[in-house]
N, C-alpha and C positions, 0 to 999 in steps of 0.2 A: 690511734689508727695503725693497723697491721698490715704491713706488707710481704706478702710469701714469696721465697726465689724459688721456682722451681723448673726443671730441665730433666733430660736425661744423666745418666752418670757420667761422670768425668769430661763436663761442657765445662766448666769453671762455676759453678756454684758457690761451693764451698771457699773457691778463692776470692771471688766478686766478695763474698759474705766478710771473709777476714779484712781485707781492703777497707770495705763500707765502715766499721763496725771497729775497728783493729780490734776487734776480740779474740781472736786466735781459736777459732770453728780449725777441728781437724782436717787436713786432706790429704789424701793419699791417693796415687795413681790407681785406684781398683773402686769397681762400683760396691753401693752402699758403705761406703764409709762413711756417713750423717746417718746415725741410727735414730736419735732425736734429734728434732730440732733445736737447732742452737737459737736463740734468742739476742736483737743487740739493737738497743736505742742511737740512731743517728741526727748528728745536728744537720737543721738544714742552713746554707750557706745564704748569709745574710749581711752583707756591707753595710747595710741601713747602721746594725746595731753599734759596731766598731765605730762611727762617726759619732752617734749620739752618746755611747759610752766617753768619748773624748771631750764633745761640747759639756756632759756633765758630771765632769770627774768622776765616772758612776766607781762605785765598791765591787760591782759585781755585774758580770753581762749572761743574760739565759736564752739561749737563742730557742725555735722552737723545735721539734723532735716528730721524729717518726720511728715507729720498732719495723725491723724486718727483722723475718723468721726466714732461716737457710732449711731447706724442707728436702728431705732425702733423694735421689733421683728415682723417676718414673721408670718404668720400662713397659713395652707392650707386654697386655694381659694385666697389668695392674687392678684394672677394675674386676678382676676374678681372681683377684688373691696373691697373681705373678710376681716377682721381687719382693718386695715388704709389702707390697699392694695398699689394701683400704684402712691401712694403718696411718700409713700418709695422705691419703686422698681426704682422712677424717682431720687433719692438720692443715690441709688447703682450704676446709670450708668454715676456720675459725679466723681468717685473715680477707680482710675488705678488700683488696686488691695484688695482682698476679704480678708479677717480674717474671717473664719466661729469659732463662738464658739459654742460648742457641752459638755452639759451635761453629766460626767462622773462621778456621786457619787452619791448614795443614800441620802435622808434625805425627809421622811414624812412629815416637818412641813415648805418647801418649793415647793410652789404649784409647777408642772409641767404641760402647758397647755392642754398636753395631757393623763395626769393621769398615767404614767408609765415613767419611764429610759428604752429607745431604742433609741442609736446614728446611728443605721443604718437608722431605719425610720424617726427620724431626720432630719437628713443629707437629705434623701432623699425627704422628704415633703420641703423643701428651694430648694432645687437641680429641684424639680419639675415647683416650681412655678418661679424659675425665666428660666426655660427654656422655660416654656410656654408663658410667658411676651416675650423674645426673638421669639418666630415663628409667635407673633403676629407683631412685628415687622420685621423679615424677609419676612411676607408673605407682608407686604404692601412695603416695598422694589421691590422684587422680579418683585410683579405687575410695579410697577415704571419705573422701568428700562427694565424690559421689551418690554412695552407701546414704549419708547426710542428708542430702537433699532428699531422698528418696522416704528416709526413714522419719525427719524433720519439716521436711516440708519448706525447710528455710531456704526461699529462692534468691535469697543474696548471694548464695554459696555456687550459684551460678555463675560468676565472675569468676568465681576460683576455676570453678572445673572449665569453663570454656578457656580460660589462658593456660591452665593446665597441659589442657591440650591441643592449645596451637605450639607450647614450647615440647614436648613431646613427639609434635610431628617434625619440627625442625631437628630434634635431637635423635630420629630415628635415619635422618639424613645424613648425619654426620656432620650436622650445625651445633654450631654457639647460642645458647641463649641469648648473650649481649645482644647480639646480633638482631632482634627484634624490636618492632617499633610497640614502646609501652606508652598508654598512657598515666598522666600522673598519679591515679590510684592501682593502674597496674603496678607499677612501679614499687612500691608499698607492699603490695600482697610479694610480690617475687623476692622481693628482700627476707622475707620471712622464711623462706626456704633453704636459702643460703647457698642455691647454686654456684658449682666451682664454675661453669662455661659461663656462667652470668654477671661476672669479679670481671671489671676494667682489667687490660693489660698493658704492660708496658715489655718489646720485645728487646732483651741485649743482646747485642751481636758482640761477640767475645771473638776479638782479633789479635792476629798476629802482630809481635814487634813491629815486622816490616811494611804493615799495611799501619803504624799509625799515623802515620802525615799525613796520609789522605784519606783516613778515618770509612776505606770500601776495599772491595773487592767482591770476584763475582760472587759469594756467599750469602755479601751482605745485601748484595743488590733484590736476591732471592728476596731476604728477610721482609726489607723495605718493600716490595711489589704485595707479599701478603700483608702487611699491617697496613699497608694502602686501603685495601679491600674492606679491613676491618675498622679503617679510620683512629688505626691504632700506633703508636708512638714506636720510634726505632732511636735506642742508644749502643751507639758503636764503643768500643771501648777494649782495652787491653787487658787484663786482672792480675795478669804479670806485671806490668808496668803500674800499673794500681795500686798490688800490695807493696811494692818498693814505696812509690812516694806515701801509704799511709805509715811506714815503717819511720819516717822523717819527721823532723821537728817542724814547727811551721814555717822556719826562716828560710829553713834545706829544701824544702817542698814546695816551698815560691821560686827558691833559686833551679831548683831541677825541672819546673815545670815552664821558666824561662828558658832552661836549656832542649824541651822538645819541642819549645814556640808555640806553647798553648796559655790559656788565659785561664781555665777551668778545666779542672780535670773531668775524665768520664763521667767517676762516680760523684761529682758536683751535679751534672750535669743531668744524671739518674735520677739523684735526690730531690731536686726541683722539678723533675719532670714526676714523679712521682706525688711529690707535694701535692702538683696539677690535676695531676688526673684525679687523684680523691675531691677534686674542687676544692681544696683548701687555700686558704691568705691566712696572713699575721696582719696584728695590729698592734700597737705599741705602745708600752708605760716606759716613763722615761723619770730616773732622779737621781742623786748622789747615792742612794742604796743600793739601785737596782736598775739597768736598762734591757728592756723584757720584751719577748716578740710572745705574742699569743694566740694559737692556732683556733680558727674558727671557720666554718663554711662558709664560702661565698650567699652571700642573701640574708646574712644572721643580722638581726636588727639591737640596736646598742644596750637593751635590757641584757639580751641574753649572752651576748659579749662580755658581759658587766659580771654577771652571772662564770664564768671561767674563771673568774679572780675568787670570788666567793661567791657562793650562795646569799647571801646576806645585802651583796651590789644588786644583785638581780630582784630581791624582793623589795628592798627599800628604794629603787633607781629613782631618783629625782630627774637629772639633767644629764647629758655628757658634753665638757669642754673639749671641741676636738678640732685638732690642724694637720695637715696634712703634712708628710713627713718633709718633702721639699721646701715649702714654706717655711717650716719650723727652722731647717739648715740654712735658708737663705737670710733670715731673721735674725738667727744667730743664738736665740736665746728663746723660750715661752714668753716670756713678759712682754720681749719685743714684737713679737709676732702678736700677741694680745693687742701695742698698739697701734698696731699696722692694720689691726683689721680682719687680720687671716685665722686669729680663734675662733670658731664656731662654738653656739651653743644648741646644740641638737636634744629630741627631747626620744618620744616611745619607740617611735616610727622611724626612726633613721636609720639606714640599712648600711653597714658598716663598708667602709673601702680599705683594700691592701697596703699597709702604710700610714693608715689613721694613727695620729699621736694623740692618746686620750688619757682627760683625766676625768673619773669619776664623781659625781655629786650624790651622797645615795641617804637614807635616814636608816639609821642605828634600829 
């Protein structure tokens, strides 16, 4: 799963990106410096594993992972070629979900492309051009499949062209796709398109040192009032104080994030919020070799679970022995939880829960 950061220039992209990632993405005070996008796989933050790594002496812990891609900043006119334009707009539509970053702090001696702090206009100068990028794409759709129906006679294709064109009339307003009620087979068809206004978002609010105790200010308040509207996620956060503690070992980074009195940093807090919004859960293998978190969608039923490990679980799945992760810790041990009661043996149909401790039955 792909997550794109994208913003205007010099919002903290680039920096949220080096933080998330410590991969050392370039940044420099001047727009367009992300020529490509830099690429970097993040763990997501999982206490579960640290326990069960220690109940089984495990050799090795793999938590589960998400890629974000750091994506060059927008400017108005993008969708007509403006800045680096539809060179990046074609890098937003290969990532399943958006991170808009949005400037929330004063400071004169880092430029702003547009000469001012205003997260609503913002927001909305990105929120415009990639809507517009999308009706240029709907409308050569629309033409298409209509041609279709016409030439074919195939009136299935009428499903296409009617949602076609109700997300066309929303996007000729200066709407989001997401923003529309789909049903479950709409859903499916709109996937296929790979609208960038149609990609979940999650908005950060990139703050000041001095606004982090109280994780607002009026910027953010902005921010939060639109992603209200859109039923959309607001993470406040510093990227200054980010890449510091990702700069830190993990001893330094418990101890420094004691000292701002936080429990979880921003970019934890990102990460999981991100996890969410793609509907994702872990599920759990646990032994002296290995203790594994395994990223699966909410709803995936335990063949296809099975199936993440190898191709081979999923074809030959017999059974799954599976406990719940708390049981199992309270238990103290599998065996014991076996005689307690708390092992399940679940069979085709059983629809996986976040924290399931499983082990596999399957034939060779």
């Amino acid at each position: 799963m792909k997550i794109g950061v994208v913003g205007l220039p010099n919002v903290g992209k680039s920096s949220l990106f080096n933080a998330i990632t410590n991969a050392g993405a370039e940044s420099s005070n001047y727009p367009f410096c992300t020529i490509e996008p830099n690429v970097g796989v993040v763990d997501v933050p999982d206490e579960r594993l640290e326990v069960l790594g220690k109940m089984y002496n495990t050799q090795k812990i793999t938590p589960a992972v998400i890629e974000f891609v750091d994506i060059a900043g927008l400017v108005a006119g993008a969708s007509h070629g403006e800045g680096l334009g539809n060179k990046f707009l074609s890098h937003i539509r290969e990532v399943d979900a958006i991170v808009h970053v949005v400037r929330c702090f004063d400071n004169d001696k880092i430029i702003h492309v547009s000469g001012s702090i205003d997260p609503k206009r913002d927001i909305e100068t990105i929120e415009m051009e990639l809507a517009l990028s999308d009706l240029e794409q709907v409308e050569k759709y629309l033409e298409k499949n209509s041609k279709l129906v016409k030439t074919t006679g195939d009136k299935s294709l009428l499903v296409t062209v009617n949602l076609l064109s109700r997300v066309k009339e929303v996007l000729e307003k200066g709407g989001q796709a997401r923003n529309l009620d789909y049903t479950e087979d709409e859903q499916k068809i709109i996937k296929n398109f790979a609208l960038l206004t149609a990609k979940p978002v999650i908005y950060v609010a990139n703050i000041g040192e001095d606004d982090l105790a109280k994780e607002t200010n009026k910027y953010v308040e902005v921010v939060k009032e639109i992603a209200q509207k859109e039923n959309a996620k607001v993470v406040a956060l510093c990227t200054k104080i980010e890449e510091e503690l990702a700069s830190l070992d993990k001893d330094e980074r418990q101890m420094f994030k004691e000292e701002l009195g936080i429990k979880s940093s921003g970019l934890e807090k990102l990460v999981v919020a991100s996890y969410d919004l793609l509907g994702l859960m872990s599920y759990l293998t646990a032994g002296e070799k290995e203790v594994r978190a395994w990223t699966i969608t909410k709803g995936t039923k335990a063949p296809q679970a099975a199936g993440k490990i190898h191709t081979d679980f999923e074809k030959g799945f017999i059974k799954a022995e599976v406990v719940s992760y708390d049981d199992l810790v309270e238990a103290g041990s599998f065996l014991k939880a076996k005689e307690k009661g708390k092992v399940r043996m679940e069979g085709k149909d059983y629809v996986m829960q976040d924290g399931d401790v499983v082990l596999f039955r399957f034939n060779n």
